[in-house]
Structure formats: structure tokens, C-alpha cells
N, C-alpha and C positions, 0 to 999 in steps of 0.2 A: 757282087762284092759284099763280102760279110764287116758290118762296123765293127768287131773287135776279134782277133782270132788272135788265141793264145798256143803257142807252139813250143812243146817241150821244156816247159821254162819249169825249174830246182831254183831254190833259196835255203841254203846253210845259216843257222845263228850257232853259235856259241854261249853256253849256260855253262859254270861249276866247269870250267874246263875243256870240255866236251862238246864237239860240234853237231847239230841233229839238221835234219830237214825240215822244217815248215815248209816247203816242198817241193815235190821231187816229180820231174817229168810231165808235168800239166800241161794238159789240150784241151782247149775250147773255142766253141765262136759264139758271137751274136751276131743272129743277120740283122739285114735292116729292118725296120719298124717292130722291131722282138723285144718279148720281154721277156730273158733266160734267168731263170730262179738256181740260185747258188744254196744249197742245202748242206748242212755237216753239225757237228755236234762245236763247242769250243773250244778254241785249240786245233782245227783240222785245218785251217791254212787262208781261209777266207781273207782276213782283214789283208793278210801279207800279200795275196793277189791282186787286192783291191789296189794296195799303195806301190807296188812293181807296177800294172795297167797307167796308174795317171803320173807315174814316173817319182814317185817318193822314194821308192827303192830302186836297189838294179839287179836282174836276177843276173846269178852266177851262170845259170846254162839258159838254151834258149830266147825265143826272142815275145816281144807283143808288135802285132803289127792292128794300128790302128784306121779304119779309111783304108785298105791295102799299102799301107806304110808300116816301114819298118820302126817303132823309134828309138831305137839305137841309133839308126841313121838320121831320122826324122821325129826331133825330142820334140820340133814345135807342135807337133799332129796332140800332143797331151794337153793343150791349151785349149782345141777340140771338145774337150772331156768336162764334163760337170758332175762334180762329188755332192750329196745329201748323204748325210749321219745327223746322228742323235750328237754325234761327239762334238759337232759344231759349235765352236764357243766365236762370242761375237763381244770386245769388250764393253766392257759394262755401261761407260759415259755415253758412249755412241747413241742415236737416236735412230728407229729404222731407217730415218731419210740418210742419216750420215752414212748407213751401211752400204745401203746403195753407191751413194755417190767413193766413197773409199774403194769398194770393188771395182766401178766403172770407169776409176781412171786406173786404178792393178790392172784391168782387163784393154788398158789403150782406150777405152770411147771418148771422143769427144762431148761438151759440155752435152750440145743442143743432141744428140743421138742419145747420150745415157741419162739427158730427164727426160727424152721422148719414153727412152726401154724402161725407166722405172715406171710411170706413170700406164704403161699398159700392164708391167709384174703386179703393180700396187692393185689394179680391178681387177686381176687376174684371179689374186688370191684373198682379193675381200680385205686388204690392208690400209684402208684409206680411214677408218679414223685411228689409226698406229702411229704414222707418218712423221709423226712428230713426238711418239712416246719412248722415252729411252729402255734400250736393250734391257735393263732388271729390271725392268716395270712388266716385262711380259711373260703371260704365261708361258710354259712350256709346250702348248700345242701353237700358240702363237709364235714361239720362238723357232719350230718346224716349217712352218708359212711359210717365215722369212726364208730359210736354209733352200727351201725351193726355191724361193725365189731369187734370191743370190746366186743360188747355181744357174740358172738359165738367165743370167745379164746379160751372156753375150752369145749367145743363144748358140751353146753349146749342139754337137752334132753327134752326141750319146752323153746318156748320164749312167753314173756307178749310184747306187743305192745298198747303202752299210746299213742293215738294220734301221731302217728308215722309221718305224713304230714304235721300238724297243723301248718300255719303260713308259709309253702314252695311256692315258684313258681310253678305257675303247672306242667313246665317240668322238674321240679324237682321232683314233687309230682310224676309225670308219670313213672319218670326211678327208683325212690324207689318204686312204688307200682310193677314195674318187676322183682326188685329184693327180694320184699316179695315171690313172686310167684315163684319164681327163687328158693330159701329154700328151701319152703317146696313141690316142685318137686323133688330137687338136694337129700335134706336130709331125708323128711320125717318129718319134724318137726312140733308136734303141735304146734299153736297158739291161743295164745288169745288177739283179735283184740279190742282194743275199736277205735272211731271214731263218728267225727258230721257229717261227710261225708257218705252221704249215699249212692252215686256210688262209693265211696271207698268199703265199705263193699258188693256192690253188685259184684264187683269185686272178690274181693278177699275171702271172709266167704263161707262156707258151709251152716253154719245156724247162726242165729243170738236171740239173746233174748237179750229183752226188758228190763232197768230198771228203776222206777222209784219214786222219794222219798224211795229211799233205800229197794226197793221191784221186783223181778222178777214177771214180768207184763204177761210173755210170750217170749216162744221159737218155733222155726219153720225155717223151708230149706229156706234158700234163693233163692233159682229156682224159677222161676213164680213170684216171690212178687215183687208189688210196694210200696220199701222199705217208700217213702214219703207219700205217703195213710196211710202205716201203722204207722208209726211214730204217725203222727196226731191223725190216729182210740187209738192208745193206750196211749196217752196224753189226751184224751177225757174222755177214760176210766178212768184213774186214779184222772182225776177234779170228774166224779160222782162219785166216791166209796170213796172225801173225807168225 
């Protein structure tokens, strides 16, 4: 059973009058314990996949079946799912301990279960002298920790990853790309990776597929590829087959 299989799913916006595709006819899956690297330029459709997968949007055609559920049928299966972005905002008064405890009752845990789960996220990610530091007091690679760690409170059974480095210090970038890897060793967890980085995703993915103007261009192992050849070859492709 594949953890995320996306089936012919189109999403229409509306700009200046005019309806366009963000996009149109997409197929994918993540199997289990994978980590499927989503590559495209911006603007080709990514983030809009991201938020249709954990139910923010609803595509107009098509379906996401998550866990082999449909969720159309089955919207709780998207509770399932754990999102990490850069776009994470956490307000500001909060303290990491509060963020915990504010997510772990959103997420239903009881008291004694969600300080057991923070107190093993907190060693997890090296967050125990934060604990009690409020949300603007930390840096921005500190502030990515947490975003991990928030996502797995409730130990989500895939996580989506937006641009998960976008905008970090490289050695920030370096200690989170060990802690992706760190996951889905420790867990088993599928992912689904987007990124402009492409020794990010040579890193990290199994396979990767292409997309672009709202169209899967192509999918393939990342083993052997020169992910920046390829980029280019299938940017070229999709200028001739406008």
C-alpha cells in the first residue's frame, strides 16, 4: 500500500478574470518508508499540492487517497499527515513548552500522554534548554526544531515537507537535512519532499518527479542522476510542448 497516491487531481484559481490551472491531471505516490522529492521551478503547482494532500484545498477533479483512503470520503485520514515549512509561524507570546501543550490538546492528547510525547520531541531535537524560551527569542534554525517537532506530537503517519531549508544557514540547513534522514531511518516515515535545492533532494529522496505549470513532467530514482542536467532537460521540455 503506497502512503500517499495522488490520482488525476486539476485545481483551477481565478486571477484578473481569468481561470488557469495550478493544476491539471497530477499522479503521484509515496510508498511507505520513501522519501519522494517534488522538484519544479515557482509557480509550477507544488505548494497548491501540498495544501489539496493535507486537505487545505479541494481539488476540482480527482482524488488523494491517503493510508489507501480516499479523503474525500475519509477527511480524518489528513490528521494522519504532518506539515514542516519554513512558513510556520508560531505566535510570538508562546513559550516552546506552550507550543507543545496548544498543539497536544488541537491534536486530542491527553495531559499525562502529550508531556510524555513532548519530553521525548524535546531530546529528540536537542530543545531542552528552549523549553521555556518564548517563540521571538529564537533563532530561525531554532524555530525549524520546533516546526519538526510539532509536526510529529502526534506521531503523524507521513509528513509533507514545503521547502523545509528555504532561507537557513547552511549549517543549519545541514543539521535539519540529518534530522530528515534521522526520521525516516528512526520511524519509517514516508515523505514528501518539495525543494529548489537540488543536492537537497539528491540527498535525501528516493525518487523525484518533476513538475511543471501544474503538470507531472516525469518521475525517476534519484541514484545516478544529475539532478541539475535534469531540471534544465525538463524545463526545456516543457518550453517545447508549449
Amino acid at each position: 500500500m503506497n502512503a500517499i497516491e495522488v490520482n488525476n487531481v486539476s485545481k483551477k484559481f481565478r486571477t484578473d478574470g481569468k481561470e488557469f490551472y495550478a493544476l491539471k491531471d497530477v499522479s503521484l505516490h509515496v510508498k511507505d518508508n520513501e522519501v519522494l522529492g517534488l522538484l519544479g521551478p515557482n509557480g509550477s503547482g507544488k505548494t497548491t499540492l501540498m495544501n489539496i494532500i493535507i486537505g487545505l484545498l479541494t481539488p476540482d477533479g480527482g482524488n488523494v487517497k491517503l493510508l489507501g483512503r480516499d479523503t474525500s470520503k475519509f477527511p480524518e485520514m489528513t490528521e494522519k499527515v504532518g506539515l514542516v515549512s519554513t512558513d510556520a509561524r508560531f505566535h510570538w507570546a508562546l513559550s516552546v513548552k506552550d507550543v507543545f501543550t496548544f498543539y497536544g490538546m488541537v491534536y486530542g492528547l491527553k495531559k499525562r500522554g502529550r508531556e510524555k510525547r513532548t519530553s521525548e520531541l524535546v531530546n529528540f531535537f536537542g530543545l531542552e534548554k528552549l523549553v521555556n524560551r518564548r517563540v521571538d527569542g529564537l533563532s530561525t534554525g531554532e524555530r525549524m526544531r520546533l516546526s519538526f517537532a510539532k509536526a510529529l506530537l502526534n506521531r503523524p503517519r507521513i509528513l509533507l515537507l514545503d521547502e523545509p531549508t528555504l532561507g537557513l544557514d547552511p549549517h543549519i540547513s545541514i543539521k535539519l537535512r540529518r534530522e530528515i534522514k534521522h526520521i525516516n531511518r528512526e520511524f519509517g516515515t514516508p515523505m514528501l519532499l518539495t525543494s529548489h535545492y537540488m543536492s537537497e533532494v539528491q540527498q535525501l529522496a528516493n525518487r523525484v518527479s518533476f513538475i511543471l505549470q501544474g503538470r507531472i513532467m516525469d518521475t525517476r530514482k534519484v541514484r545516478g542522476q544529475d539532478l541539475e542536467k535534469y531540471f534544465v532537460k525538463m524545463v526545456r521540455r516543457g518550453s517545447d510542448e508549449d
